[in-house]
C-alpha positions as CSV (number, residue, x, y, z in Angstrom):
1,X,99.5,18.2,134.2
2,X,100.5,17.6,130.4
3,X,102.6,20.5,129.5
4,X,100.6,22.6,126.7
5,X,101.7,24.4,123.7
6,X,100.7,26.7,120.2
7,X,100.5,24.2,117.7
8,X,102.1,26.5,114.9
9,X,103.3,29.8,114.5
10,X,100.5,31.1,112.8
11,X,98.2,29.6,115.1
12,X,99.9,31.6,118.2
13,X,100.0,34.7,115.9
14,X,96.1,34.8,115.0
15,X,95.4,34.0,118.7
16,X,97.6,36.9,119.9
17,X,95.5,38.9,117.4
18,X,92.5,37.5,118.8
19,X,93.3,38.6,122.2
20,X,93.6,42.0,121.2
21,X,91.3,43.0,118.4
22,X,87.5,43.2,120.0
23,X,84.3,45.1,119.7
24,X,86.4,48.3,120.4
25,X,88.8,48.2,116.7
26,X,85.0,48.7,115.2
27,X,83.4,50.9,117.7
28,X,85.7,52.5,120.2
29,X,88.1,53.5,117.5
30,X,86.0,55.4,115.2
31,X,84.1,57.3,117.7
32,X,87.9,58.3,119.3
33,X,88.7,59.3,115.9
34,X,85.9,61.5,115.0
35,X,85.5,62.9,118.3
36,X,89.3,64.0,118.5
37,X,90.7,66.0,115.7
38,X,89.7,63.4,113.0
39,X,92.8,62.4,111.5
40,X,95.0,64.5,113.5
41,X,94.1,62.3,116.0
42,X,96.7,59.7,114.3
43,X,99.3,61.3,115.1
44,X,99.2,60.5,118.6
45,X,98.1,57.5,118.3
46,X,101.3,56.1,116.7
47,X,103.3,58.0,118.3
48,X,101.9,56.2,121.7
49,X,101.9,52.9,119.8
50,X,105.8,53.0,119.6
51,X,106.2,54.4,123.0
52,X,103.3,52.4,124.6
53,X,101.5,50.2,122.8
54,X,104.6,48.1,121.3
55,X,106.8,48.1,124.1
56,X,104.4,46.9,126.6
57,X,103.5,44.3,124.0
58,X,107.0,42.7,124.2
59,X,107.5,43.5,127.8
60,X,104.0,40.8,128.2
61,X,105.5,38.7,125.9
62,X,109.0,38.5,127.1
63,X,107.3,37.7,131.3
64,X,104.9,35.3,129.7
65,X,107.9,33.2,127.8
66,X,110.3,33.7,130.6
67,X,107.1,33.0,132.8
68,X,106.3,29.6,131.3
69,X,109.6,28.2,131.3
70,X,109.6,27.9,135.1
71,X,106.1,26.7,134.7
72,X,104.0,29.6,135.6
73,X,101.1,30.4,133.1
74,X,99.7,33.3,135.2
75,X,100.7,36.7,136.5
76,X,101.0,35.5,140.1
77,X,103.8,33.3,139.4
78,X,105.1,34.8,137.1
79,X,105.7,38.6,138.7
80,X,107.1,36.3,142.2
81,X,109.9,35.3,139.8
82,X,110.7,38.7,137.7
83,X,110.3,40.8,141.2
84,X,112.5,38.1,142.9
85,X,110.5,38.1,146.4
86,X,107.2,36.2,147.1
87,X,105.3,39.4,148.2
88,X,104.9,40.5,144.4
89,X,103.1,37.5,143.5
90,X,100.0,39.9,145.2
91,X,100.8,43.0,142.3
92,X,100.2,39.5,139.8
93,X,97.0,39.3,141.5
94,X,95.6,41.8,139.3
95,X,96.5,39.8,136.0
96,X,93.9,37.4,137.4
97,X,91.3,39.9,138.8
98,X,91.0,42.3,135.8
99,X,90.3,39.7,133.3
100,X,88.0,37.7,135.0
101,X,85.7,40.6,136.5
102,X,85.7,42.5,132.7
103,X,85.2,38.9,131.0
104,X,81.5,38.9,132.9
105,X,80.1,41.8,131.4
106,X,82.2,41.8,128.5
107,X,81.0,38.2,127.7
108,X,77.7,39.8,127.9
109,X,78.2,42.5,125.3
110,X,79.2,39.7,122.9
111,X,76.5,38.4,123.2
112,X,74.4,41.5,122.1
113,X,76.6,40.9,118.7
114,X,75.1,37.2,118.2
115,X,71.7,38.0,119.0
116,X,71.8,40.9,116.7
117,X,73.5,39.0,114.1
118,X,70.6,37.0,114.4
119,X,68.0,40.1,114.3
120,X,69.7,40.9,111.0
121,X,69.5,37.8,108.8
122,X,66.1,37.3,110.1
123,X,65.2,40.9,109.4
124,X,63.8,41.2,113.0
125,X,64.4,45.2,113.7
126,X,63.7,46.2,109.6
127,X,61.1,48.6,109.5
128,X,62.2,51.0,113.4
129,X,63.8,53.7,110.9
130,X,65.0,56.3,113.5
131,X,67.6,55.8,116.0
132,X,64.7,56.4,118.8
133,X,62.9,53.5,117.5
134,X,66.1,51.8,117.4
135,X,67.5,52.7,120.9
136,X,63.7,51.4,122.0
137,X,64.6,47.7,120.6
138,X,68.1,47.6,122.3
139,X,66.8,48.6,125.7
140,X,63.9,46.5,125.4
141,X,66.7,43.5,124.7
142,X,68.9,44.5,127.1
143,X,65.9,44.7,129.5
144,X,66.6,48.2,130.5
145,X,63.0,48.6,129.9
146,X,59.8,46.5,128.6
147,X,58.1,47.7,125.6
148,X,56.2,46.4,122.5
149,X,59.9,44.2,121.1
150,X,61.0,43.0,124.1
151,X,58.6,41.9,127.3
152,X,62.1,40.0,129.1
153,X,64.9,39.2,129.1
154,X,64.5,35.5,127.4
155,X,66.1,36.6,124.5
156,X,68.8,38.2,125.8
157,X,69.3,36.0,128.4
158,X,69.8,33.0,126.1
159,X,72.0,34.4,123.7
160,X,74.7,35.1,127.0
161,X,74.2,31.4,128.2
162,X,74.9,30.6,124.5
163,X,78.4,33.1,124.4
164,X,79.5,31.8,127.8
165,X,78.7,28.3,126.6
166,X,81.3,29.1,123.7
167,X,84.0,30.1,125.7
168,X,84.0,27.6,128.3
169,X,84.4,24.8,125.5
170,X,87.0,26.5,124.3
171,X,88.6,27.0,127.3
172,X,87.8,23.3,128.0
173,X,89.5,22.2,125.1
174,X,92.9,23.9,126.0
175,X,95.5,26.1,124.1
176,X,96.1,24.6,120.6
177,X,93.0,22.5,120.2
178,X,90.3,25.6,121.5
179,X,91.9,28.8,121.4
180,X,94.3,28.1,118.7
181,X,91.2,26.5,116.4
182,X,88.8,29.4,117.3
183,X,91.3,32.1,116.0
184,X,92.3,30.2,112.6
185,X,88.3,30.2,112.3
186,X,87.6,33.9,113.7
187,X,90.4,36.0,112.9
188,X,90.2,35.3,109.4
189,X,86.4,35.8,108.9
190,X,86.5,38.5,110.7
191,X,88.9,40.6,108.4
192,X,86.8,38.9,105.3
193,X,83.8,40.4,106.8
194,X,85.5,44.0,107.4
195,X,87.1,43.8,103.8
196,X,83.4,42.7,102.3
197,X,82.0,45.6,104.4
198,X,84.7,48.3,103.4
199,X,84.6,47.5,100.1
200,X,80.3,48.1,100.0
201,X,81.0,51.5,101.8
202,X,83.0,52.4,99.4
203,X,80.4,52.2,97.4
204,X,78.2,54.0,98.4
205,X,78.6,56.9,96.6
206,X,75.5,59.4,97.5
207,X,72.9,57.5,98.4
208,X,70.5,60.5,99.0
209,X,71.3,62.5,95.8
210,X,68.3,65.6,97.1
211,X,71.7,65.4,100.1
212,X,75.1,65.7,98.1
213,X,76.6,66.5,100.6
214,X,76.3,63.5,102.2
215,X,78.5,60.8,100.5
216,X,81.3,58.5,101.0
217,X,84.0,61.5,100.6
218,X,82.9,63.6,102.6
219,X,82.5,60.8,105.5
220,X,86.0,59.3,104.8
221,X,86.7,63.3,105.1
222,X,85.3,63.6,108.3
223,X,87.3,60.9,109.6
224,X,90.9,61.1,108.2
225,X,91.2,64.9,107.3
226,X,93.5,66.2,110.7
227,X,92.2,69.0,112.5
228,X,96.0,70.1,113.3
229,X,94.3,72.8,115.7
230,X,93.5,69.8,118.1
231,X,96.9,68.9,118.9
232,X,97.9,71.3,121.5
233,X,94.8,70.0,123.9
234,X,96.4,67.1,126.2
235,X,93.3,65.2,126.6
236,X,94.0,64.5,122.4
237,X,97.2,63.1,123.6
238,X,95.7,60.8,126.5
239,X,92.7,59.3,124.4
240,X,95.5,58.2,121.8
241,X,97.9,56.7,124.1
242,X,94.4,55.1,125.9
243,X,93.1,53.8,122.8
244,X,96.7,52.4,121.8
245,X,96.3,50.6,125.0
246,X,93.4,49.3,125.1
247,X,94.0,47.8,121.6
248,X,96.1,46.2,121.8
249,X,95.1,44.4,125.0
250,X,98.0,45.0,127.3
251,X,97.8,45.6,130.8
252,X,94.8,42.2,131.0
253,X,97.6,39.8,132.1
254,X,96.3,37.7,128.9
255,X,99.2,38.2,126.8
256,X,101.5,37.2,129.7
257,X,99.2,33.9,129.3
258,X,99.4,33.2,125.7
259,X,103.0,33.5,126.0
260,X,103.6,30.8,128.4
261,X,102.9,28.4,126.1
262,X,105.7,29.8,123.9
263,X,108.8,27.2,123.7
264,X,112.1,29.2,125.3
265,X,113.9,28.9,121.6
266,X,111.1,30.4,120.1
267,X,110.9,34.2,119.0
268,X,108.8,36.5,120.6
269,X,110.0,40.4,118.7
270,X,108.3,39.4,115.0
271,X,105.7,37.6,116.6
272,X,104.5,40.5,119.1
273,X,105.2,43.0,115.7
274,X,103.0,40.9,113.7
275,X,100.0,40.3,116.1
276,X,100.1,44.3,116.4
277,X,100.1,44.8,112.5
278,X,96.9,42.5,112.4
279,X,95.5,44.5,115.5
280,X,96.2,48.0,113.8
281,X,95.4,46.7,110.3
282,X,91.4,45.9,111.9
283,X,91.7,49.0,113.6
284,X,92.7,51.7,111.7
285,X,91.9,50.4,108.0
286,X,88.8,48.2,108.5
287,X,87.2,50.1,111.8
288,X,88.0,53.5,110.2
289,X,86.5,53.0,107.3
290,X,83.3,51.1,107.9
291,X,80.7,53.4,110.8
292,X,81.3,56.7,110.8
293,X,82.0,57.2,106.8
294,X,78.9,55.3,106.3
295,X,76.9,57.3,109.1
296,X,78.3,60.7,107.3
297,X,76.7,59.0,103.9
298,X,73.6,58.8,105.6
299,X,72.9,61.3,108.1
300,X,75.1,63.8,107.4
301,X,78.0,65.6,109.3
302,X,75.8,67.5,111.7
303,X,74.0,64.2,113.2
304,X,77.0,61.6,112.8
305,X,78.8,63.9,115.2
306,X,75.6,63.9,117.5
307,X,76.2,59.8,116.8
308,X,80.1,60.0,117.4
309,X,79.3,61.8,120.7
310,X,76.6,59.1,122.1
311,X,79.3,56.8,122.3
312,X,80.4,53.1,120.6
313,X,77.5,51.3,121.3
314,X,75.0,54.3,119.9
315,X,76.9,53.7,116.6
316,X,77.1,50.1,116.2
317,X,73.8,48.9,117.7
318,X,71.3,51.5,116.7
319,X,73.1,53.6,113.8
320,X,74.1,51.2,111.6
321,X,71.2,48.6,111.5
322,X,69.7,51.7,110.2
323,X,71.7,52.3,107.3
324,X,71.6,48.3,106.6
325,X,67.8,48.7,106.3
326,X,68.3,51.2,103.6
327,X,70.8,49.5,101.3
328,X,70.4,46.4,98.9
329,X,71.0,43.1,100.7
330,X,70.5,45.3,104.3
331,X,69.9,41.6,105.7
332,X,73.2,40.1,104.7
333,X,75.4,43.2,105.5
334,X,73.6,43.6,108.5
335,X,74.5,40.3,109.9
336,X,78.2,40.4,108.9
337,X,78.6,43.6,110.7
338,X,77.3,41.9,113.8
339,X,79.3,38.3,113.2
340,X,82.1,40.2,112.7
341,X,81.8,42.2,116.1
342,X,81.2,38.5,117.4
343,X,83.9,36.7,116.3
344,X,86.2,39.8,117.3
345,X,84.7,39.7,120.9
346,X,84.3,36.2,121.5
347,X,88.3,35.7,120.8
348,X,88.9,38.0,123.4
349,X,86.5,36.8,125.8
350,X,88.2,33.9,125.7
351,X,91.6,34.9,126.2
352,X,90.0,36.7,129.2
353,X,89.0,33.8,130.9
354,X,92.4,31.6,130.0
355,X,94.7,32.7,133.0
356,X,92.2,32.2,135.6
357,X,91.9,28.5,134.3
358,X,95.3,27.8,134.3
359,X,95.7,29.6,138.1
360,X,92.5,27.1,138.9
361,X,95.2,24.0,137.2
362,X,98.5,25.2,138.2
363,X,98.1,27.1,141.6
364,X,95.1,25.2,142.8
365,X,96.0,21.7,141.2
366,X,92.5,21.2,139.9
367,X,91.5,19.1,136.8
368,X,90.8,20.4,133.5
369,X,87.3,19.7,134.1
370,X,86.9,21.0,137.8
371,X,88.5,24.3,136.7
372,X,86.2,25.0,133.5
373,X,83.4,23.9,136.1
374,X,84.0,26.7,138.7
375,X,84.9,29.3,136.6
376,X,82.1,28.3,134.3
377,X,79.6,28.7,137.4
378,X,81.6,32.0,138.8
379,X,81.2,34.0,135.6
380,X,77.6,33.0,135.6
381,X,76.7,34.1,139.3
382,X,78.9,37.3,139.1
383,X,77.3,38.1,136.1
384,X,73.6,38.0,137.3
385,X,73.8,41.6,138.7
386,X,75.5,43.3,135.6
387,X,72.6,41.5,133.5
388,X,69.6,42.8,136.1
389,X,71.0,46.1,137.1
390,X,72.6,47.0,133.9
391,X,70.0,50.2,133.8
392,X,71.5,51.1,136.8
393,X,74.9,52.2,135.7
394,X,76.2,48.5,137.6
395,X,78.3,47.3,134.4
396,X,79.7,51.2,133.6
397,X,80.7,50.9,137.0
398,X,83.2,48.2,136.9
399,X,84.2,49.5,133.1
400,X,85.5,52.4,134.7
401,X,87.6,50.8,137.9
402,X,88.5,47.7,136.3
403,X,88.2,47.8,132.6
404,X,90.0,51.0,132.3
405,X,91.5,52.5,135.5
406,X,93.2,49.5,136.6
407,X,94.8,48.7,133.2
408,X,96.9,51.3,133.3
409,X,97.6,50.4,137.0
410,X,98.7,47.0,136.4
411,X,100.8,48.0,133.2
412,X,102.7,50.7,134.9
413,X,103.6,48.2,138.0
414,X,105.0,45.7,135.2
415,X,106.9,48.1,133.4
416,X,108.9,49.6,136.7
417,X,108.9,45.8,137.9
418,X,110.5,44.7,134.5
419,X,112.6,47.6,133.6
420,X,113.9,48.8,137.7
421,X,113.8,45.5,139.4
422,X,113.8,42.6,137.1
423,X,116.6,45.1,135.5
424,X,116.5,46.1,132.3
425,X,119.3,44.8,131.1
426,X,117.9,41.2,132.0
427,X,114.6,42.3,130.5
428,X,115.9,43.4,127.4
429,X,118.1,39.8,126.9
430,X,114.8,38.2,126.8
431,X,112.6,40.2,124.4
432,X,116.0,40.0,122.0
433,X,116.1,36.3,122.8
434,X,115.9,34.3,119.7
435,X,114.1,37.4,117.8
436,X,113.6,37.0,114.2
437,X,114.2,40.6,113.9
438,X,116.3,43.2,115.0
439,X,115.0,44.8,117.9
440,X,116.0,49.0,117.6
441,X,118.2,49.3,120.5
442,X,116.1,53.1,121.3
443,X,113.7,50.8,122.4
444,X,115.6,49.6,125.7
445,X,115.8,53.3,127.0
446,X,111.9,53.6,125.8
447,X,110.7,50.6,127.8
448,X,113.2,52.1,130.6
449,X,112.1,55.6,130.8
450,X,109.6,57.0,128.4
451,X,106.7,53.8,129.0
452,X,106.4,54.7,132.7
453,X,106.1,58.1,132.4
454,X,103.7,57.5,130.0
455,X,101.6,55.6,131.9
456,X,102.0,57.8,135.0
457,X,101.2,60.9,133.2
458,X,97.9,59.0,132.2
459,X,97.3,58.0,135.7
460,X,97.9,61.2,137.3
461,X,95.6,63.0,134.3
462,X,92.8,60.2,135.3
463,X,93.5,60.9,139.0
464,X,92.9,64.4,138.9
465,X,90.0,64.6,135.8
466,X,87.6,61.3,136.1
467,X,89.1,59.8,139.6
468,X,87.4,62.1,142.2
469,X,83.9,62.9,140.8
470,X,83.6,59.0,140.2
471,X,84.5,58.3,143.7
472,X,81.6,61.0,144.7
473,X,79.2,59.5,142.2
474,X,78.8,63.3,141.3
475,X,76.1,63.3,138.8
476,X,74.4,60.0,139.6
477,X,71.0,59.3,140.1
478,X,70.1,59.1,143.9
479,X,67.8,55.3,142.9
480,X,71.2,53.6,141.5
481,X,73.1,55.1,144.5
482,X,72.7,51.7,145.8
483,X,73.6,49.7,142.7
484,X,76.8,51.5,142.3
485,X,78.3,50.8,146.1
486,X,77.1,47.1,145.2
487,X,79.1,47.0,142.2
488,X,82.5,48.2,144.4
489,X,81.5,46.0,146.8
490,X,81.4,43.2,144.3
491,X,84.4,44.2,143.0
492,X,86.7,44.2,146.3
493,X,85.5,40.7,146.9
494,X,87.0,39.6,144.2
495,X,90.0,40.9,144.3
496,X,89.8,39.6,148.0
497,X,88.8,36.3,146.8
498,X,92.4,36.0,144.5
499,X,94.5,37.4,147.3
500,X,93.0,34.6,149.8
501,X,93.5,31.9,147.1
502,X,97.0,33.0,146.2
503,X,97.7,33.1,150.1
504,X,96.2,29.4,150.5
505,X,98.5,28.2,147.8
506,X,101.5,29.8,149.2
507,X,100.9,27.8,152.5
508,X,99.8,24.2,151.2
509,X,103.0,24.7,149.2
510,X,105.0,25.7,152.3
511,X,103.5,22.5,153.8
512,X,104.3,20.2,151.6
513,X,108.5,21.2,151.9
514,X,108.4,20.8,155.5
């Protein structure tokens, strides 16, 4: 198999940006912000972005380039070689797992951005005024429920065969002629959106002048001004270091990926730093500024926190597209805000399904074509329940377990495998390796102490707070009972499904040397 590499430095920078900024720089983030402290909330948040975020970013990096020098462009291969024993190719096993399972529904959600984008140009939902009305059309797309918009799923249906579509061409297409040409497309369109967007909120002034009260001050107010009060509660603390992580897309076993295809002279300290900046620039300047300020211009205080509290997808997919449907050119606005959420998602969708291609190439020794064929027809058949039973709490499911809870998992087995038995001393040669920049030595003592108990002191807050009543299903309705043991019984088969394949290529290669 021809060996495979970034085209240009800017290319591998936008596609590391890719990876990490999705839907949750413009939804997630703003609803964290607002619903902790408002801009005391920041203060956490960078703080966990040096102690977290960053440092796992180069510790990714640095496995992935070390990783791909040996030939390995997954986690499987590449955690046998740091952890110097064939057993802990099984801990890579999650770098696999995690980002295939959360690429089905994810992939799905994506596709809700295209079809609304859609919706928006067309002016399809203009005229549903009240975030009842609006809640109505998105179940009735989603096919939660039939009403007078939606009678099926045909719409929504297509628009995911159309996203999955995407990605698999990409993925088809290979490193620097489909990822690297999507993110030189998306990543910069997506910032020109967000800057076209900010700058029109900006704007906004009062809109309602019988409201004064409500304007663009007040709702940049509501979002920035730090509630210093709010520091002392942990759980402040935790959401920033979670939303640092989740950001910037660590813990997915994606960056590890990208970096493979880094040469062994090339630098991987200034590109990591730069990818980040892009990430927190989305984030913090373009995602703060854009829902909630524009929500406070429109509702008010007392409702957007009502809004903030319903969650991201509250916001973004029945908030907004009412506020579009009350400003000049609602049409146009509306469907950048939704092409920008695409192009956000669809980049990370992609880098989702990358290192279970190249496992299906390397480990496997299948074609190009073979690979993007089975995966293709995997995501497709393992995303048919999250589709039908997504009323039934099926997709929150595997959010929990896999999109969140096992994140954290997997990043704090790669920080005590990279830092206590890779060594750190090893660990930090190769993030300084070639590095454009000088690397602040603090941040060898960080990675070694201060990232794990990071991560641990979020596991054992998750273990004791969400962990048990989740396992109970306290609070669930008895009818999706059913749907819910499906969904863990979906998801142990396949991680059982990786852990048999990685088993199977262990022995043919054990095989062939004899």
């Amino acid at each position: 198999m021809k060996k495979e590499r970034w085209a240009t430095k800017t290319g591998l920078i936008l596609a590391l940006a890719g990876n990490a900024v999705g839907l949750g720089n413009f939804l997630r983030f703003p609803v964290q912000v607002a619903g902790n402290g408002g801009g005391a909330f920041m203060i956490p948040y960078f703080i966990a972005l040096i102690l977290v975020g960053i440092p796992l970013k180069w510790v990714e990096l640095s496995i992935g380039r070390l990783g791909g020098k040996h030939g390995y462009h997954n986690c499987v291969g590449m955690f046998g070689l740091i952890g110097g024993n064939p057993r802990f190719k099984y801990i890579g096993v999650l770098g696999l797992f995690i980002p295939f399972t959360v690429c089905v529904y994810y992939t799905y959600i994506v596709s809700w951005t295209l079809g609304y984008s859609v919706f928006s140009f067309l002016g399809s939902y203009f005229g549903l005024e009240s975030r009842e009305c609006m809640g109505a059309f998105l179940k009735g797309y989603q096919g939660v429920e039939s009403n007078q918009y939606f009678s099926s799923l045909a719409y929504s249906y297509t628009f995911f065969l159309i996203c999955l579509g995407l990605v698999m061409y990409v993925l088809y297409k290979g490193v620097s002629r489909g990822i690297e040409k999507l993110a030189k497309v998306a990543v910069p369109l997506l910032i020109l959106f967000g800057i076209i967007l900010m700058i029109r909120v900006f704007l906004l002034g009062t809109p309602d002048p019988s409201h004064p009260e409500r304007n663009i001050t007040n709702g940049l107010g509501f979002i920035w001004n730090p509630d210093f009060s709010e520091l002392s509660s942990a759980s402040i603390w935790l959401a920033a270091a979670g939303q640092v992580f989740f950001t910037l897309s660590v813990g997915w076993g994606t960056m590890h990926n990208y970096a493979s295809y880094i040469r062994e002279k090339d630098d991987i300290a200034l590109t990591g730093l730069a990818s980040s900046s892009i990430n927190e620039f989305t984030e913090v300047i373009i995602g703060g500024t854009i829902a909630i300020p524009a929500a406070v211009a429109f509702f008010g205080l007392i409702e957007t926190q009502s809004i903030a509290k319903g969650g991201a997808f509250d916001l973004g997919f029945q908030s907004l597209p009412i506020i579009f449907q009350k400003i000049p050119l609602g049409e146009i606005f509306g469907g950048m805000w939704f092409l920008l959420l695409f192009f956000a998602g669809i980049t990370s969708s992609v880098a989702m399904g990358q290192p279970v291609m190249s496992f299906l190439e390397g480990e496997m020794g299948l074609s190009r074509k073979k690979a993007t064929a089975i995966l293709g027809i995997a995501l497709l058949l393992v995303a048919q329940p999250v589709i039908l039973f997504l009323g039934n709490g099926f997709l929150d499911e595997l959010d929990f377990w896999v999109g969140s809870f096992a994140l954290v998992v997997f990043a704090f087995l790669e920080t005590i495998m990279f830092g206590w038995i890779f060594g750190m001393n090893r660990g930090w040669k190769e993030i300084i390796k070639n590095a454009e920049i000088k690397v602040p030595r603090i941040f060898y003592y960080i990675l070694k102490y201060i990232t794990p108990l990071f991560l641990f002191a979020i596991l054992v807050h998750w273990a004791i707070t969400e962990v048990p009543s989740k396992l109970s299903m306290m609070g669930v309705d008895q009818g999706n009972i059913p749907y819910i043991i499906a969904a863990r019984i979906m998801m142990a088969g396949i991680f059982l499904i990786f852990v048999l394949l990685v088993w199977r290529g262990d022995r043919e290669r054990r095989v062939r040397k004899k």
